[in-house]
C-alpha positions as CSV (number, residue, x, y, z in Angstrom):
1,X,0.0,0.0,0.0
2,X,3.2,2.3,0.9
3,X,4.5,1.5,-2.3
4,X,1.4,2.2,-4.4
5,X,0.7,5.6,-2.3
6,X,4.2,6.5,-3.4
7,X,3.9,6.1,-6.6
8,X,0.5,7.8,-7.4
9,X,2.8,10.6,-5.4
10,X,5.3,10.7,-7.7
11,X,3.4,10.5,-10.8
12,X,1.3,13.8,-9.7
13,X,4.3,15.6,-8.7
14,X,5.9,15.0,-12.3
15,X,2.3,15.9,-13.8
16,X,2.7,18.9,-12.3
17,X,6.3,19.7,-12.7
18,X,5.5,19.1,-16.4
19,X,2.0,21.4,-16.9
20,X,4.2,24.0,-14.9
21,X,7.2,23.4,-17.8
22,X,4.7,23.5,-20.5
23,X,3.2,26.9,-19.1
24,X,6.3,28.3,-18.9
25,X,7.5,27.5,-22.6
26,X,4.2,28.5,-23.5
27,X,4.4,32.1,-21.5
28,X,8.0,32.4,-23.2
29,X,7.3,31.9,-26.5
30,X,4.8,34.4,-26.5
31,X,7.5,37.0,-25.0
32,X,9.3,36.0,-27.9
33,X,6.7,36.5,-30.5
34,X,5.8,39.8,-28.8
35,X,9.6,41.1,-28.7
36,X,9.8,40.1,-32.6
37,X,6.9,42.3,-33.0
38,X,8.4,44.6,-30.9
39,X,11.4,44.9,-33.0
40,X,9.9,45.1,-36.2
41,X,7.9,48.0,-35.4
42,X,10.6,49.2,-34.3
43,X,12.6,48.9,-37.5
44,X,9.8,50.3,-39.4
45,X,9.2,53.5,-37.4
46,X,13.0,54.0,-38.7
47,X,12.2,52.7,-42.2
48,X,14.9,50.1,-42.0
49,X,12.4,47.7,-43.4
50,X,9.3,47.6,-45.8
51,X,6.1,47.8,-45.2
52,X,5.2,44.6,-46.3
53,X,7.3,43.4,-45.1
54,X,6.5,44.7,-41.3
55,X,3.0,43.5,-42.6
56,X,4.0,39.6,-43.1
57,X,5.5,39.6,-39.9
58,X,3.0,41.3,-37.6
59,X,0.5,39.4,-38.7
60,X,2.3,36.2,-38.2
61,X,3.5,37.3,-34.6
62,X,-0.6,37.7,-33.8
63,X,-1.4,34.9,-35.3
64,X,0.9,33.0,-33.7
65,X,0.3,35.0,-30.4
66,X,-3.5,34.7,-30.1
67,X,-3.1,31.2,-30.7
68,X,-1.0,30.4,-27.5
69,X,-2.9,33.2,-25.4
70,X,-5.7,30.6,-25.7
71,X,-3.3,27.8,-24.0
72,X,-2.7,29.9,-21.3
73,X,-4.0,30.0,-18.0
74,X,-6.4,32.4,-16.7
75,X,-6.3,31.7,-12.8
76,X,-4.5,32.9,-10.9
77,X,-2.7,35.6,-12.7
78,X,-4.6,35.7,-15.5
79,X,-1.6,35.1,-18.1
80,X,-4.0,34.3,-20.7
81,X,-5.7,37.7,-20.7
82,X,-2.4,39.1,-20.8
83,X,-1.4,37.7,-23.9
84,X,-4.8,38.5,-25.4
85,X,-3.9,42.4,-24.7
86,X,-0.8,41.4,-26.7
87,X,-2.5,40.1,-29.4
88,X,-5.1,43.1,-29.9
89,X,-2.1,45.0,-29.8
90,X,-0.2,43.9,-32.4
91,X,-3.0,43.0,-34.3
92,X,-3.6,47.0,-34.5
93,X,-0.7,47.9,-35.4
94,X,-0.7,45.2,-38.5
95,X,-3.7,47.7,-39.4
96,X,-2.4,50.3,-39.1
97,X,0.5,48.8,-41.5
98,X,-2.0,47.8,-43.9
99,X,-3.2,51.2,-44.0
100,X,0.1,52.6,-44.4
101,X,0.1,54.4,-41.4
102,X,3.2,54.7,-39.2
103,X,2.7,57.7,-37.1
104,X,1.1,55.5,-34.4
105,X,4.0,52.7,-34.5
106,X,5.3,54.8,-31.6
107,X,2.3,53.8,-29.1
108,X,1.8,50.6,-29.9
109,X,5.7,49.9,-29.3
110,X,5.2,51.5,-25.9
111,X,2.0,49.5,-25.4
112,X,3.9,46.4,-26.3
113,X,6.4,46.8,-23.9
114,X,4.4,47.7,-20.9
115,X,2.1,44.3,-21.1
116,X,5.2,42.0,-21.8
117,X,6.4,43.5,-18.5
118,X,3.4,43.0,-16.7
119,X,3.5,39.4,-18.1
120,X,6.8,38.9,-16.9
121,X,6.2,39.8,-13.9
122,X,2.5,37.8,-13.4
123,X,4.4,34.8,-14.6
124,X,7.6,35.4,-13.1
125,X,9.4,34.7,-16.1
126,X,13.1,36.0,-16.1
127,X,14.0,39.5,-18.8
């Protein structure tokens, strides 16, 4: 009976080391998405790159974004919210791009930056 109790121990204990693993890869992928984003906005409020192509790759980074804010927990902290302000976010901006509007770049960079650091620090996710 020892035995058996044990082992039903161990087996939740990895379950939960490995939902807590796949959370975390989860949360930092979607850092990485956003900080891609991040950077090409940046590069295009300097005109260092196209316009289409800031275009391909915003729209990639909230697609690939709003996807994984779904896998995301939203208790306690609410991550999944969190990346869902993310993906509005960029998701403007890639209209904005379509619309060849770049004055407003500027804000959404600054909105980016703000909600990845509230993510990291929700999910306690190192910089």
């Amino acid at each position: 009976m020892k035995l058996f109790i044990i082992a039903l121990f161990l087996v939740c204990l990895t379950s939960c080391s490995d939902e807590q693993q796949q959370r975390d890869r989860k949360i930092r992928d979607v850092l990485s998405w956003s900080a891609t984003a991040e950077m090409v906005l940046d590069a295009r409020t300097e005109m260092l790159v196209s316009n289409s192509f800031a275009i391909l790759t915003i729209e990639r980074c909230a697609k690939e974004i709003g996807s994984l804010s779904k896998e995301l927990p939203t208790f306690p902290e609410n991550l999944a919210a969190l990346a869902g302000r993310l993906n509005m976010i960029t998701g403007s901006a890639h209209r904005e791009l379509i619309n060849g509007r770049t004055d407003g770049l500027s804000r959404y960079l600054r909105d980016l930056r703000s909600v990845e650091s509230e993510l990291r620090v929700k999910s306690g996710a190192a910089d």
